[in-house]
N, C-alpha and C positions, 0 to 999 in steps of 0.2 A: 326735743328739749333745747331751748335757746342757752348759746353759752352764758357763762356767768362771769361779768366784770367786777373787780375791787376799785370802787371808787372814791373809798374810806378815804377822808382829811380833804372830799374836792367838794366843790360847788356847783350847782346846774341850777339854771333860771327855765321856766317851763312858761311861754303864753297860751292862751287857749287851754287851760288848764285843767278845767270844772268838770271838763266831760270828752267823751272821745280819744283821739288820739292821745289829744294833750293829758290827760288825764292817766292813761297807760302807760305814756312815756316817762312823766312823773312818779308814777309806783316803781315802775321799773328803772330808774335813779336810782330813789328811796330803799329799792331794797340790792341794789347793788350798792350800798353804805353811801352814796354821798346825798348833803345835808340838800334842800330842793326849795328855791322859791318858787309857789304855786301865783301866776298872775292869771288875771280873767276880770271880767266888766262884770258879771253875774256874783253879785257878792252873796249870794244866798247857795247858793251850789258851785260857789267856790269854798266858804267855809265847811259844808257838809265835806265836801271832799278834801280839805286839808285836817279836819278833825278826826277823818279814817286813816289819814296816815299816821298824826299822833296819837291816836290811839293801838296802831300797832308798831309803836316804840320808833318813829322814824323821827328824824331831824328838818321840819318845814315847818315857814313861815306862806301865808296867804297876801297876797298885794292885790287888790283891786283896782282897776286900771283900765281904761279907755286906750288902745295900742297906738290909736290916730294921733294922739295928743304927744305931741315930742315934748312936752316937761312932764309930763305924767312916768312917759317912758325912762326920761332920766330919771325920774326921783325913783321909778321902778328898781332900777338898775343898784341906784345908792343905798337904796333903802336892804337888797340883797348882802351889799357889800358892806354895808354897817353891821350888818346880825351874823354874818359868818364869815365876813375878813376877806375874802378875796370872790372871783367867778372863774370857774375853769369849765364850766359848759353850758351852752345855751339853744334851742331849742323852738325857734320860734314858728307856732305853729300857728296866733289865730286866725279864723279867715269867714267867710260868709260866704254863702252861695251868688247871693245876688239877684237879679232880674233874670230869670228862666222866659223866654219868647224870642223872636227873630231881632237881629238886631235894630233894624228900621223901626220897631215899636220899642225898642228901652229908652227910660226916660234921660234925662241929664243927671237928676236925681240920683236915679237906681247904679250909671255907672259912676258916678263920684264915690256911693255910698261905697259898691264893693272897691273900687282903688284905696279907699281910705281906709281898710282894715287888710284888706291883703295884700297890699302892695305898698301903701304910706306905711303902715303896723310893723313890718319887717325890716322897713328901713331907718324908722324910728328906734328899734330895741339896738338892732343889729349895728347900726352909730355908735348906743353907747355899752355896747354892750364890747365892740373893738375897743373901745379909748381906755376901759377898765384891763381890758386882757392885754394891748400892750406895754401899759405899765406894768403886768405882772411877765411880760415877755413867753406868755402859753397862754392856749386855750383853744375850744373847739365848739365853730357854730353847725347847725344845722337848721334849715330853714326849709320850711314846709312850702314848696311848690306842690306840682298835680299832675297827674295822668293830663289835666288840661293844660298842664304849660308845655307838653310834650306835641299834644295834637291839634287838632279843631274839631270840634263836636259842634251840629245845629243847637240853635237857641240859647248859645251860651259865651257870646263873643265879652260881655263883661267880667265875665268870671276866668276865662279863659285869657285874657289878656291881663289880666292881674296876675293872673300862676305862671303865665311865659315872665313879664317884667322878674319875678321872684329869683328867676332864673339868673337871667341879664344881670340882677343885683349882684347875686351869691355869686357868679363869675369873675366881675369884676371886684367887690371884694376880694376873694381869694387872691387874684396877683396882687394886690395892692398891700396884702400883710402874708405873702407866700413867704418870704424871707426871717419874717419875726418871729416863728413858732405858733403862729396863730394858722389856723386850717381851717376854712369855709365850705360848706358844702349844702345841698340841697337834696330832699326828698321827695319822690313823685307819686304818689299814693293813688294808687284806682279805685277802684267802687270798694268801700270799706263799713260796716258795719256799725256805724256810730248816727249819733242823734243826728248830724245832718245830713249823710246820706236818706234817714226818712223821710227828710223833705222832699226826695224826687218820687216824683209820681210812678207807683207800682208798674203800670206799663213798658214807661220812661227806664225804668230799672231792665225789669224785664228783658227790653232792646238790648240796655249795655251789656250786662251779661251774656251775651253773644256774642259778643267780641270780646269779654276777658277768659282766653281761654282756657283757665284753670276750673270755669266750670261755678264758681261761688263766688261769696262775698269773700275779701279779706276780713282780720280781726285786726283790731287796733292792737294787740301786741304784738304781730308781726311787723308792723311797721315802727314801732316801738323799739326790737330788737334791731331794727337797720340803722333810726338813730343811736343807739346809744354802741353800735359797733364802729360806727364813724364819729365817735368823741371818743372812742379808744384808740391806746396803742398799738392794736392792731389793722388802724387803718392810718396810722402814720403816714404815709407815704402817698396817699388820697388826699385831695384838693380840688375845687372849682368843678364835681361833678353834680351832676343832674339824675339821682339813684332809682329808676321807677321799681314801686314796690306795688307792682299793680298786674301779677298774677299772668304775666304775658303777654299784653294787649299788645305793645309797641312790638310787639316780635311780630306782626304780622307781615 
């Protein structure tokens, strides 16, 4: 049983919201009491899934949002802090696979596109998503890197360089507001059981799982529970890490 946090009278912004991680880690706000803006580009299974949480008595709003777009991101950010008054957690998860083949074949295209949601997307929210929490002088990010910002896998050099930068950001964020009450940190998530781990080809999976050696898929609330214990008090004292929640693979 994952512990349980009181996060009654706080705020959490959630990206990549609709589905997967984002989505678990949202419920899992939600029903640790604090009120949840739900952000995501997918405005049809981002309402479906903010309608499940009010429906079972939770406090969210839904924002639709392009992560790439830095005034999107802000008015994201404003629009949280107009309906429940301040932000004390954030969450920033969304991201895309990207061009899966060698690098010498990815287009200019395919690496712009994944830079521009996992790596421009995180530093768009995570800007203003600091400028709000040092005025309240608290608050706690968590930014969705990868088992790929950790390592190098074939056929995945844009994907993979998008989750290492995620890294580089959340680090240097965190000194830059180490001092202010604010605390940055990042999550490294291995082969996880959500809609876009489907995207890798069953073989492809197959492979991985060989090298994660707990033997399975993770569940999107296990990685769920790692953000929402590093936006707690109980990990006060944590800053500028890189947390892999990916089943043992880097322990090789």
């Amino acid at each position: 049983m994952n512990p349980r946090y009181d996060f009654k009278g706080q705020v959490a912004l959630v990206t990549g919201a609709s589905s997967g991680l984002g989505l678990a880690t949202a419920q899992a706000f939600a029903e640790s009491g604090a009120a949840v803006a739900l952000v995501d580009r997918d405005e049809a299974r981002l309402k479906a899934a903010a309608d499940a949480l009010l429906a079972a008595g939770h406090r969210v709003i839904a924002i639709t949002c392009d992560v790439s777009d830095e005034a999107q991101a802000k008015a994201a950010v404003a629009g949280t802090v107009a309906e429940f008054g301040r932000l004390d957690m954030a969450y920033n998860n969304a991201g895309i696979l990207g061009p899966m083949c060698e690098m010498s074949e990815e287009t200019l295209e395919g690496f712009d596109a994944t830079q521009s949601v996992n790596l421009r997307g995180v530093w768009t929210f995570m800007k203003h998503e600091l400028l709000q929490m040092k005025k309240q002088g608290s608050g706690a990010i968590v930014n969705c890197s990868s088992l790929g910002g950790l390592v190098g896998l074939p056929g995945r050099a844009a994907y993979h360089a998008s989750k290492h930068g995620v890294i580089g950001l959340t680090k240097s964020a965190a000194l830059d507001v180490a001092s202010t009450g604010i605390r940055v940190n990042a999550v490294c998530p291995g082969c996880i059981e959500t809609p876009m781990g489907d995207e890798i080809a069953p073989a492809a999976m197959t492979e991985f799982l060989k090298l994660q050696p707990i033997g399975r898929l993770g569940r999107p609330e296990e990685v769920a529970a790692a953000v929402l214990w590093l936006c707690s008090p109980a990990a006060s004292m944590v800053l500028g890490v890189a947390l892999p929640v990916d089943g043992g693979f880097v322990a090789h």
